[in-house]
C-alpha positions as CSV (number, residue, x, y, z in Angstrom):
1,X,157.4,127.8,130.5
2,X,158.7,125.3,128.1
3,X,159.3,125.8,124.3
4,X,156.3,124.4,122.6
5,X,153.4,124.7,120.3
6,X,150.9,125.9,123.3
7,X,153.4,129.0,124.0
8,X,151.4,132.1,123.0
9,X,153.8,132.5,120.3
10,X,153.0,129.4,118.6
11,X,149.5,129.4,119.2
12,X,149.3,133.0,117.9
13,X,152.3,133.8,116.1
14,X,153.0,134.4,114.9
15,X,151.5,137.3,113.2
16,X,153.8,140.1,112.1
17,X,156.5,139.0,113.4
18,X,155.3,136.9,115.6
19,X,151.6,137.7,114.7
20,X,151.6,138.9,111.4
21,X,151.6,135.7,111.9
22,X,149.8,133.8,108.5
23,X,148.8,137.4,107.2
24,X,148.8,136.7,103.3
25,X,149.0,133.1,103.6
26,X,146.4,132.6,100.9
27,X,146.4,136.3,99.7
28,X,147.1,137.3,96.1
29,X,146.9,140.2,94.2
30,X,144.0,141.4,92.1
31,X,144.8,143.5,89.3
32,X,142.3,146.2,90.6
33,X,142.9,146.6,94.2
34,X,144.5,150.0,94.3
35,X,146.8,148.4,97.4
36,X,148.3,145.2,94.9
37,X,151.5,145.7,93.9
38,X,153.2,148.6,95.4
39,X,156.9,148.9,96.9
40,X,155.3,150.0,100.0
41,X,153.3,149.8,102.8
42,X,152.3,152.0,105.2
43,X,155.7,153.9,104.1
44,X,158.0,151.0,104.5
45,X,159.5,148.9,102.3
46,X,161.0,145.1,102.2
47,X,163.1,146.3,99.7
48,X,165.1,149.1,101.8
49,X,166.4,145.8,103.6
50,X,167.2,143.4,101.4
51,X,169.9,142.2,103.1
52,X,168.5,141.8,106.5
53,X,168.9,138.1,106.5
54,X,172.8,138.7,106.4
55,X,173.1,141.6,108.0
56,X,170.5,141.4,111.1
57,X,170.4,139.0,114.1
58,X,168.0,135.7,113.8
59,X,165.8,135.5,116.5
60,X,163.7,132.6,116.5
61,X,162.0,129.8,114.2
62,X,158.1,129.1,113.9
63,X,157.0,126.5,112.0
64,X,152.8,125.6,111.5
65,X,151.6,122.5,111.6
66,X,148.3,123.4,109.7
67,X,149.1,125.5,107.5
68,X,153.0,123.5,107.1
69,X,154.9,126.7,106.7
70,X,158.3,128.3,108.1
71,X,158.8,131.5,109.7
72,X,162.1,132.7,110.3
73,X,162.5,136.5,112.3
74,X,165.7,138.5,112.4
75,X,166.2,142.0,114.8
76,X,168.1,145.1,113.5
77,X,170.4,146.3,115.9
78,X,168.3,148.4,117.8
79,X,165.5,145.8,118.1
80,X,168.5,143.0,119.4
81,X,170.0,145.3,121.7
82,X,166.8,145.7,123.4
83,X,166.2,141.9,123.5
84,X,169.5,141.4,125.1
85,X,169.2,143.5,127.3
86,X,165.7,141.8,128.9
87,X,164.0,145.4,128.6
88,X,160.6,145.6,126.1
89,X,160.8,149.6,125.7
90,X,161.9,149.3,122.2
91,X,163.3,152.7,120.8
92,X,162.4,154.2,117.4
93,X,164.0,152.4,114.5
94,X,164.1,149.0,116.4
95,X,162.1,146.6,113.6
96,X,161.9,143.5,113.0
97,X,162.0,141.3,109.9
98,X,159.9,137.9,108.9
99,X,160.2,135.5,105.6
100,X,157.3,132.8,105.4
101,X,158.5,129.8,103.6
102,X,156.7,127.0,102.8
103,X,157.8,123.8,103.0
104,X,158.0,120.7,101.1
105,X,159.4,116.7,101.6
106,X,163.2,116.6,101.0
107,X,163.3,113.7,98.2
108,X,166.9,112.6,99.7
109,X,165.6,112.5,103.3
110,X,162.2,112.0,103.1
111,X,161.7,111.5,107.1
112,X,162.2,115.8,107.0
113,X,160.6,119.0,105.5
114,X,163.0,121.6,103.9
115,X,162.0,124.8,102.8
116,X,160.9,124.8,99.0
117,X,160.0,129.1,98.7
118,X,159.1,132.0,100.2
119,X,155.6,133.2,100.7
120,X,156.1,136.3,101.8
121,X,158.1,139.1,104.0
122,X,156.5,140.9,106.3
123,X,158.2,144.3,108.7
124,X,157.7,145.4,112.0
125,X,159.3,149.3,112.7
126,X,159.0,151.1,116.2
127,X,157.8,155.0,115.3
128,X,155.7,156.3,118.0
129,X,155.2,159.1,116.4
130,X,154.1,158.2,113.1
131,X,152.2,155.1,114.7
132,X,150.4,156.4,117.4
133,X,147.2,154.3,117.1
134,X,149.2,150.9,117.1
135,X,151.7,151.7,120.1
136,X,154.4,153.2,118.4
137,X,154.5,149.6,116.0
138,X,154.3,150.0,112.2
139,X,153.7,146.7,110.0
140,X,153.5,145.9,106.5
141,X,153.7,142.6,104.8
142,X,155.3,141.7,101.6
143,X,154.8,139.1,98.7
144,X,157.8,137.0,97.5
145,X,158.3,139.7,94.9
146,X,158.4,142.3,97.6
147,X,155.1,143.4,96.5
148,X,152.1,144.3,98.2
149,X,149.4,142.1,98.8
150,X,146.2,144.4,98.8
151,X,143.7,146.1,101.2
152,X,143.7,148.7,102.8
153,X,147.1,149.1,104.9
154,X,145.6,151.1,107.9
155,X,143.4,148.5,108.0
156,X,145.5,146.1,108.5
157,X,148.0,147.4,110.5
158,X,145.2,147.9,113.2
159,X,144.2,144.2,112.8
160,X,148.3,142.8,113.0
161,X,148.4,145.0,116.1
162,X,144.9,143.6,117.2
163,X,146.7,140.1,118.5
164,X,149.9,141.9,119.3
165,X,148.2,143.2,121.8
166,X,148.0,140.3,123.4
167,X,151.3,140.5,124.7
168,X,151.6,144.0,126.4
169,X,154.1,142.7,128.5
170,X,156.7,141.5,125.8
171,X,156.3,145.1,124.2
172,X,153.6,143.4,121.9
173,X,156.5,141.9,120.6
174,X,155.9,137.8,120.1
175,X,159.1,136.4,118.5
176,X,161.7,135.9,121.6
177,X,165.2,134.2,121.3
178,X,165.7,130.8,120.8
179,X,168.8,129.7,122.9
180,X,171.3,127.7,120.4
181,X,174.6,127.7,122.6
182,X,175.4,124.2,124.2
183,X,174.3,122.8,127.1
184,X,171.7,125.6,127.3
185,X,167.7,124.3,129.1
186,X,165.7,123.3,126.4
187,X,163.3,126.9,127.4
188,X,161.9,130.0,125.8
189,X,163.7,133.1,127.1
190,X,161.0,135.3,128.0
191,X,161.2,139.3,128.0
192,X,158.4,140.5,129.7
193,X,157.7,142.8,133.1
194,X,158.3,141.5,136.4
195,X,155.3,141.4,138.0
196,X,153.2,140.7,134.6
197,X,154.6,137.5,133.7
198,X,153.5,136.1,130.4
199,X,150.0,133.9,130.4
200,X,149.0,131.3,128.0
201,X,147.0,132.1,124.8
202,X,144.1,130.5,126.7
203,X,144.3,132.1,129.8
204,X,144.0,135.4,127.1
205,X,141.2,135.0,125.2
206,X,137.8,134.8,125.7
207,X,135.6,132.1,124.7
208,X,131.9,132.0,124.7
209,X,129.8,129.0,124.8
210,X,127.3,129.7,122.3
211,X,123.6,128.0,120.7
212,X,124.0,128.0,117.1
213,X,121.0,130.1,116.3
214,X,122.6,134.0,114.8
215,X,125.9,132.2,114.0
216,X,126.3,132.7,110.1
217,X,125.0,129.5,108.3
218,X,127.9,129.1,106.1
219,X,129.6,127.9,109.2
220,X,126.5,125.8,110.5
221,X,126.4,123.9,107.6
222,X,130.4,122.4,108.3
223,X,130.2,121.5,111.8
224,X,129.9,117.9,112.3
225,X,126.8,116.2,112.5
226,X,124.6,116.8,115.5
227,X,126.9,119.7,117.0
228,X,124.4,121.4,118.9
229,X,126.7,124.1,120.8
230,X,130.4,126.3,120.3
231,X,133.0,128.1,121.5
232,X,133.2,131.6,120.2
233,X,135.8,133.8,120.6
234,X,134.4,137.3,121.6
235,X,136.4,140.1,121.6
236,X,138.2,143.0,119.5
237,X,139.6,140.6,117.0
238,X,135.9,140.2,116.0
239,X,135.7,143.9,115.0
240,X,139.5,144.2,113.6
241,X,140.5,141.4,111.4
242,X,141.3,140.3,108.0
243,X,142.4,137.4,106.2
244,X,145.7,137.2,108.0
245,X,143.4,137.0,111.4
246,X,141.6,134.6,111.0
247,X,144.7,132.1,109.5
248,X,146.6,132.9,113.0
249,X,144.1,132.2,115.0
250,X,143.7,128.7,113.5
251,X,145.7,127.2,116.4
252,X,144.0,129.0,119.5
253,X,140.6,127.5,118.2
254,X,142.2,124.4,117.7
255,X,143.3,124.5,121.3
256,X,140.3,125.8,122.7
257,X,138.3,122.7,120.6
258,X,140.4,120.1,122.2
259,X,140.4,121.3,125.7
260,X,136.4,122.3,125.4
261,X,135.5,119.3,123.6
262,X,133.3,121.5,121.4
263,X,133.9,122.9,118.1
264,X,135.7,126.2,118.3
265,X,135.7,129.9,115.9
266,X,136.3,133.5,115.6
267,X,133.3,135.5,113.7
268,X,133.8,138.5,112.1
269,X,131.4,141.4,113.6
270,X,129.4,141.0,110.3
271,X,129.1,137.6,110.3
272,X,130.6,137.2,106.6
273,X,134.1,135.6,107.3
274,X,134.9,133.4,110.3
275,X,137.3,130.5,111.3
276,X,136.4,126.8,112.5
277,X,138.3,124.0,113.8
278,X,136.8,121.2,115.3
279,X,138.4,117.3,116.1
280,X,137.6,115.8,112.4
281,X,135.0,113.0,113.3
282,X,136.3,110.6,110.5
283,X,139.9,110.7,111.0
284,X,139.9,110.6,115.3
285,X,143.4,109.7,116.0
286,X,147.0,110.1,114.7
287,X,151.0,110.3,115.0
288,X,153.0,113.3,115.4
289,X,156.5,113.4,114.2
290,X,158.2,112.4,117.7
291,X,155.9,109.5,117.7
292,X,153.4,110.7,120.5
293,X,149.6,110.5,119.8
294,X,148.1,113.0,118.6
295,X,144.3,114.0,117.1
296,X,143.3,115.3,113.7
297,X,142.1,118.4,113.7
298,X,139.9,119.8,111.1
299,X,139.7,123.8,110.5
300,X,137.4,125.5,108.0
301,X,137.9,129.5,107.0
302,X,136.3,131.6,104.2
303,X,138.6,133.3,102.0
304,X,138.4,137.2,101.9
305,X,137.7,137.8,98.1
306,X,139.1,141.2,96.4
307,X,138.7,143.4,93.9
308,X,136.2,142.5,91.6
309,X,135.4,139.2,93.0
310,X,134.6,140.7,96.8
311,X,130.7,139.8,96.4
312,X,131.7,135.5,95.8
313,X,133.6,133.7,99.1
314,X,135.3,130.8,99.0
315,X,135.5,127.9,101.9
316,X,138.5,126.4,102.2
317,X,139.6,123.2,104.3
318,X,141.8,121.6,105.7
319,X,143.0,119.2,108.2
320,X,146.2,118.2,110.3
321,X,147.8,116.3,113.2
322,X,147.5,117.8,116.9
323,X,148.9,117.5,120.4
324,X,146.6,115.9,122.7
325,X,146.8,117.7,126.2
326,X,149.1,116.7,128.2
């Protein structure tokens, strides 16, 4: 398995910590929401570990092309022990740490993208006990104040945990580490069980081909002209998600356009928030950084609106440069 965008890690990824993965990308906090501001979540805090970037081990680097941010995980000790070792029975206290930067064009070197901020910080923390519903995995996500973004944390935590899921057999851990040393294979070390070796994002989730009739008509009304069918993805994240869902799962329906040919979402289960991408019509072809061709995708999300302003939705857009299949 080579180390590349259509690795369930990239495709997913990222979420909490490799999924929380764009969580509170476009998140901020209402003055009302009871869950806005607050040191903690779920009983942890970023602030406990302020100096995990110095004092943990680095693990990997994510970086999304849609969305053009940086993700950068570190392991405590207890967490890196169990990666070097190969094993995915993490003990209690193993955690894991994530910053989100966002990126910008270096004005010296404008051929590269350097990171210009953080967006946010988000925590993953084995304690079966206390986290019994999630597999033993605690998360909570973190503004670049350390701050809380909002909602309900439960909530969330069952929705982060939703797409770890995905990878039972890395521990429902995504974030595995990148090999630096010299003269290493250019390949994604992979922790994961023996005889349940890990599957592409595709191979995971299900997609439906569906009419358009009972789809919500918010997202009728931005396919492209004369779309006629989609692919939906069924399943629990349909039931359990919230904003940071439906921004991770931008790649996987990007994927899933490009090999189906058709455009591609996840609805929520009340049919008020959903994600879209689809090959943008006007804009068919493009360049990716190396040089190869590559197609512009187009995705289109609705916003989760808070506190007083849950009753108005916004669509956003937004459109980028994508592999073609090999």
């Amino acid at each position: 398995m080579t180390f590349r965008h259509k690795l369930l890690p990239l495709a997913a990824a990222s979420l909490c910590v490799g999924l929380f993965a764009s969580l509170a990308f476009a998140e901020k906090p209402v003055p009302h929401d009871p869950y806005a501001g607050l040191d903690r979540m779920n009983g942890y805090s970023i602030k406990e570990f302020a100096d995990f970037t110095s004092k943990w081990t680095f693990i990997t680097v994510r970086y999304r092309k849609d969305t053009g941010e940086m993700r950068l995980t570190y392991a405590n000790d207890s967490a890196w022990r169990t990666l070097k070792e190969g094993n995915i029975d993490y003990p209690d206290g193993a955690m894991f740490a994530k910053i989100g930067l966002m990126t910008a064009d270096d004005p010296g070197f404008v051929s590269s993208l350097v990171p210009s901020g953080a967006k946010r910080y988000q925590l993953m923390v084995m304690d079966r006990a206390k986290n019994k519903d999630t597999d033993g995995w605690g998360y909570a996500v973190f503004d670049a104040n350390g701050t809380t973004f909002g909602d309900d944390p439960i909530e969330k935590q069952n929705a982060c945990h939703a797409c770890h899921k995905m990878v039972p057999e890395r521990g429902y851990v995504f974030s595995q580490p990148v090999k630096l040393n010299m003269g290493l294979p250019m390949k994604l070390k992979i922790n994961s069980k023996d005889d349940e070796p890990t599957k592409t994002l595709t191979s995971r989730l299900k997609f439906e081909t569906t009419k358009l009739d009972g789809l919500p008509e918010k997202l009728v009304k931005e396919l492209p002209a004369g779309a006629t069918q989609i692919r939906v993805l069924r399943g629990e994240l349909e039931k359990t998600n919230f904003q940071g869902t439906f921004g991770e799962i931008r790649p996987s329906l990007a994927m899933e356009s490009l090999k189906s040919d058709l455009p591609a979402a996840l609805v929520s289960e009340n049919k008020r928030f959903f994600s879209l991408a689809f090959k943008d019509p006007g804009k068919p072809a493009c360049e990716m950084p190396n040089g190869k061709k590559g197609v512009k995708m187009k995705v289109v999300y609705v916003e989760v609106q808070r506190g007083e302003k849950k009753n108005k939705d916004i669509i956003e857009n937004l459109s980028y440069c994508d592999a073609l299949s090999d």
